[in-house]
N, C-alpha and C positions, 0 to 999 in steps of 0.2 A: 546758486539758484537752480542750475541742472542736477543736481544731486539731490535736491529738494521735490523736485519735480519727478524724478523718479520714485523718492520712498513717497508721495502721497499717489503715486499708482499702482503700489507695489498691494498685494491682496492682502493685508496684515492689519489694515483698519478696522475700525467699526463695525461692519457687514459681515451674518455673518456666512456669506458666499467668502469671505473675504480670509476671515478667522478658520475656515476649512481648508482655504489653499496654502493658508501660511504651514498648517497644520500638518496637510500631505507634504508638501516639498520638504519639510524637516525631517517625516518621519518615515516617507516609503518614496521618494524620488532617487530615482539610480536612474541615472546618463544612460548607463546601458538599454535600457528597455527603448529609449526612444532614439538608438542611433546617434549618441552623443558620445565624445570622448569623460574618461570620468574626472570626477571632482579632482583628485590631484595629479592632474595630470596640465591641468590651466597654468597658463603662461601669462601673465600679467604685464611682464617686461616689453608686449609688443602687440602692435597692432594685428599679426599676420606675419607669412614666413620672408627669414632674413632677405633685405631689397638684392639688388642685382650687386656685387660687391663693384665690378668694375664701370659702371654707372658713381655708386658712390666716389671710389677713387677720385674720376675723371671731375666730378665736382668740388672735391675735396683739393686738389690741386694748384684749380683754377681761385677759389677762394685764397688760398695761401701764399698765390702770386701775389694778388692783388696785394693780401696786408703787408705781403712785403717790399711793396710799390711798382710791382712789373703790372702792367695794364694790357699789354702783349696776349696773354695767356685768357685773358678774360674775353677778350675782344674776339681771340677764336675761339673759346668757347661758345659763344654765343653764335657766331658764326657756323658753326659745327651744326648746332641743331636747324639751319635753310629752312624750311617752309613747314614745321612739324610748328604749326606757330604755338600750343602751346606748350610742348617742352620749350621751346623758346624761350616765353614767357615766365617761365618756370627756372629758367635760368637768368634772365636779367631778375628775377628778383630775390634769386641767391647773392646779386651784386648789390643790388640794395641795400641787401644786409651787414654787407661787408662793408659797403660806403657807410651807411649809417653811423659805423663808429671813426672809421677814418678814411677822408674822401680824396684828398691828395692824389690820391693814382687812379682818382676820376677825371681828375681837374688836366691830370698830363696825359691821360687819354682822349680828350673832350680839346687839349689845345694841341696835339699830335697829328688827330684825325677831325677837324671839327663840322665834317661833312658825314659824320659817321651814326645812322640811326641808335645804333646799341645803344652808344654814349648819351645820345640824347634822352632817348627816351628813361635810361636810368636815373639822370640827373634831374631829370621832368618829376620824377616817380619818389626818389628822392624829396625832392620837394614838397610833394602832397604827403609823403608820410611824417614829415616834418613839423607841416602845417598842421596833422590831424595830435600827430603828438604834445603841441601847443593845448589846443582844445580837446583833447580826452575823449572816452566815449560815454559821460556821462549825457541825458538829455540836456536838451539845449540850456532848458531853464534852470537844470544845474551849473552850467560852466560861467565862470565869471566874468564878466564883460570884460575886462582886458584881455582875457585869452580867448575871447569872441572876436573880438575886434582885430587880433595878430593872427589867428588863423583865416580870416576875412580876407585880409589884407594880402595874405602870401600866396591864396590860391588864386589869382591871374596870372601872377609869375609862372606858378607852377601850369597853368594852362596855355601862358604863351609858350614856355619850353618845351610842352607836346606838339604842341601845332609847328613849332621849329623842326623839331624830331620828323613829324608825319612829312613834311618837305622835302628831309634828307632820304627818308626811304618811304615812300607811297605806296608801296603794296604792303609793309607790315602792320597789321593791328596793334601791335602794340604802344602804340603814342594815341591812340584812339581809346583803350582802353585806360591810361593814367588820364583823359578827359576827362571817359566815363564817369571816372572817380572825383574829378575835378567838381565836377560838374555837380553831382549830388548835392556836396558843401556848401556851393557858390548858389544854390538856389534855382537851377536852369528850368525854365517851363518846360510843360508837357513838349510842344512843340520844338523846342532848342534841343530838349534832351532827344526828340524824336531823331532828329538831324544827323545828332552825333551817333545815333545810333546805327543809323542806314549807310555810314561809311565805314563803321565797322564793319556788318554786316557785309555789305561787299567786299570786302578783304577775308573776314573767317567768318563765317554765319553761324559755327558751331564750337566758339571759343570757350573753352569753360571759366575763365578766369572773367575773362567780361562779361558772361552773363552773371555770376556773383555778385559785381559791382550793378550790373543792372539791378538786378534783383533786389540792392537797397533801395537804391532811387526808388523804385515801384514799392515798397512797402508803407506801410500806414504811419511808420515813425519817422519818413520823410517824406516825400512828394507823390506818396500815392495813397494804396487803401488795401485791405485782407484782398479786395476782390481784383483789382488789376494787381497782385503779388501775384497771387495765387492761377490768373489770367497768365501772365508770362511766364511763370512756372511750369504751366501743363502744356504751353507752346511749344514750349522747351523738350519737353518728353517726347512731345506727339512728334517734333521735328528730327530728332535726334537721329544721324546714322549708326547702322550696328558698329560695337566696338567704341563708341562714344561712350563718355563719363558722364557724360549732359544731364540726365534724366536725374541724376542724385541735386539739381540744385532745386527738386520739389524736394526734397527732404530738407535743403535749409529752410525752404520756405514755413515748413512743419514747427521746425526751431521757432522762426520770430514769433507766431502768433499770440505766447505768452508773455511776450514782452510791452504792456499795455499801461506803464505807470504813466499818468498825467495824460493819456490821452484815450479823449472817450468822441463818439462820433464819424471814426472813420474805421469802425471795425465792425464784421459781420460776426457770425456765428461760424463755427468751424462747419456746423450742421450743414453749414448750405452749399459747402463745397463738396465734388465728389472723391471723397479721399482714400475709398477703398482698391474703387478701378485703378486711381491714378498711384497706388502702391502695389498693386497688380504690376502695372507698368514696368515701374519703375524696376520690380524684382524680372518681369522679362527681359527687359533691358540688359539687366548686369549679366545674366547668363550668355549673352555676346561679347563680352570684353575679354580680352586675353586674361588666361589662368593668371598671369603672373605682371598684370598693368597693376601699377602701384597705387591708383587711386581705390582699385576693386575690397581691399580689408577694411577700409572705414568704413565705405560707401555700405556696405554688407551688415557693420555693426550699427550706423544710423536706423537702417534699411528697418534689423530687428525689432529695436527699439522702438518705433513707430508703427510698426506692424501690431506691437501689442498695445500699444497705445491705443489702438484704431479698434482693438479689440476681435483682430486676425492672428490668435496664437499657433493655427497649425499652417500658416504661412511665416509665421517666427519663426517656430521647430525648422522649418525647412535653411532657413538663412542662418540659425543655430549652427544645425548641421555642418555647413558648408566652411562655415566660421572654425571649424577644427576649435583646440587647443585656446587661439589666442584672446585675448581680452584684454591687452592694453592699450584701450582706447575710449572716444569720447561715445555715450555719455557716463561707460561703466567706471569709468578712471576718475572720472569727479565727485563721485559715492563717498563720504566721508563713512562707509561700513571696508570702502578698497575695492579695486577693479575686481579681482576672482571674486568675491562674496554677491557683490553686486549684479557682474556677469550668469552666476549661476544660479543665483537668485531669480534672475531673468526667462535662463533654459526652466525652472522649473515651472514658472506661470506658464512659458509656453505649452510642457509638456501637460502640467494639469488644464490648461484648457483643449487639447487638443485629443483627451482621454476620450473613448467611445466611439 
């Protein structure tokens, strides 16, 4: 569907403004003139430059413990990252992952330490991914009522075992966050989901992971509408301290708007939101995050993409720029033309709009 959504923006249709730019970027586009790296020189293999190696290790490790039943290693791990709550979070759901296929050395973690937040909140978390995996992400009125009714079923459990979790450790967000998530599913009103919100917010007010999960709830293909998404979205920006990632969940917000099948009446016009300023924003923003924060290469390749979506190419060019070399990533890696083609396809709309 994203790859779809990209060739019907690309200037190569009908128009012919359109037929002209396909036209230049095949036959007089060089990278060079606009401060680009050249065509072969893209890197498709990756999002941006290689992660911290010894960060990876340290994760790589603690994953390996685990499959091979030491719960020890996990449990300081998680510990390791104290109050950076979302690396934190970012690490209990490397355990997830690793539970998900085999949980055993959750189970002797969870009966070792059973006053232990990690544990909990992992096995809380667990549970909702579980649940969601029962009922798919098809819309509602695609999943079949039996696998309605078991994903139904399983998210109180999964919501009592965050509310266990938030018990054992009261300052973490993260059993507040598997609610968050809880909570979506299970239908929770404006006012209930209000609730759960405000106790997160007193523990990290600038979680990135829980605003994600909010930011479903508030969307129109669950319990909100374009216009309070698109409300907490720009909250989100305007609130954001320097060096936050924050400001990039109005770029997912940019993503759902097309996703519109079966429901009509709770969607605006994108027209009516301000989405240039708050891509302004959003690109101020990332220019305060450390050179080398690992959310910054996606958050940058979204950024582009939407910049030219909005029809701000010589605010592309500039996130082009910045973007070096790399290109494997979402939306250019879902291109059934391939990330480089796609990628560069992209620097050229920018650079031909940005001509003059």
């Amino acid at each position: 569907m994203l790859g779809s959504r990209l060739r019907a923006k690309r200037p190569g249709g009908a128009s012919r403004g359109g037929l002209l730019a396909s036209r230049w970027i095949r036959t007089s586009f060089d990278p060079a003139d606009f401060g680009l790296v050249p065509t072969a020189s893209l890197d498709p293999g990756r999002a941006g430059p290689e992660p911290d190696p010894a960060h990876e290790a340290e994760a790589q490790k603690a994953a390996d413990a685990a499959w091979d039943g030491d719960w020890r290693v996990a449990a300081a791990y998680c510990e390791a990252a104290g109050r950076d709550w979302d690396e934190r979070w970012s690490r209990i759901e490397l355990l997830i992952h690793v539970a998900d296929s085999d949980d055993r050395w959750l189970t002797d973690w969870r009966a070792a330490q059973p006053d232990n937040g990690d544990a909990g909140t992992v096995h809380a978390m667990l549970l909702v991914r579980r649940a969601w995996k029962i009922r798919g992400i098809q819309y509602a009125h695609r999943v079949p009522e039996e696998n309605m009714q078991q994903f139904l079923a399983l998210l109180p459990t999964a919501m009592a075992a965050a509310r266990q979790a938030a018990e054992r450790a009261p300052r973490d967000p993260g059993p507040w966050v598997v609610m968050v998530t809880a909570a979506r599913g299970m239908g929770y009103s404006h006012s209930q989901f209000a609730d759960l919100w405000r106790n997160l917010q007193l523990r990290a007010p600038h979680h990135v992971p829980a605003h994600t999960q909010a930011l479903q709830y508030w969307c129109a293909k669950w319990s909100g509408s374009d216009k309070s998404m698109f409300d907490f979205a720009a909250r989100a920006v305007m609130s954001a301290p320097p060096g936050s990632p924050l400001p990039g969940l109005y770029l997912q917000a940019l993503y759902e708007v097309p996703h519109r099948e079966g429901m009509h009446g709770k969607f605006g016009s994108l027209a009516e939101f301000s989405v240039e300023p708050r891509l302004r924003d959003v690109a101020l923003h990332l220019d305060t995050l450390a050179p080398d924060h690992e959310d910054l290469p996606e958050l940058r390749h979204h950024l582009a993409h939407h910049l030219l979506v909005a029809g701000m190419p010589r605010e592309a060019l500039e996130q082009f720029r910045r973007i070096g070399p790399y290109c494997g990533a979402s939306p250019w890696n879902l291109d059934p033309a391939g990330a480089a083609a796609a990628f560069d396809h992209a620097r050229g709309r920018a650079a031909y709009g940005s001509r003059g």
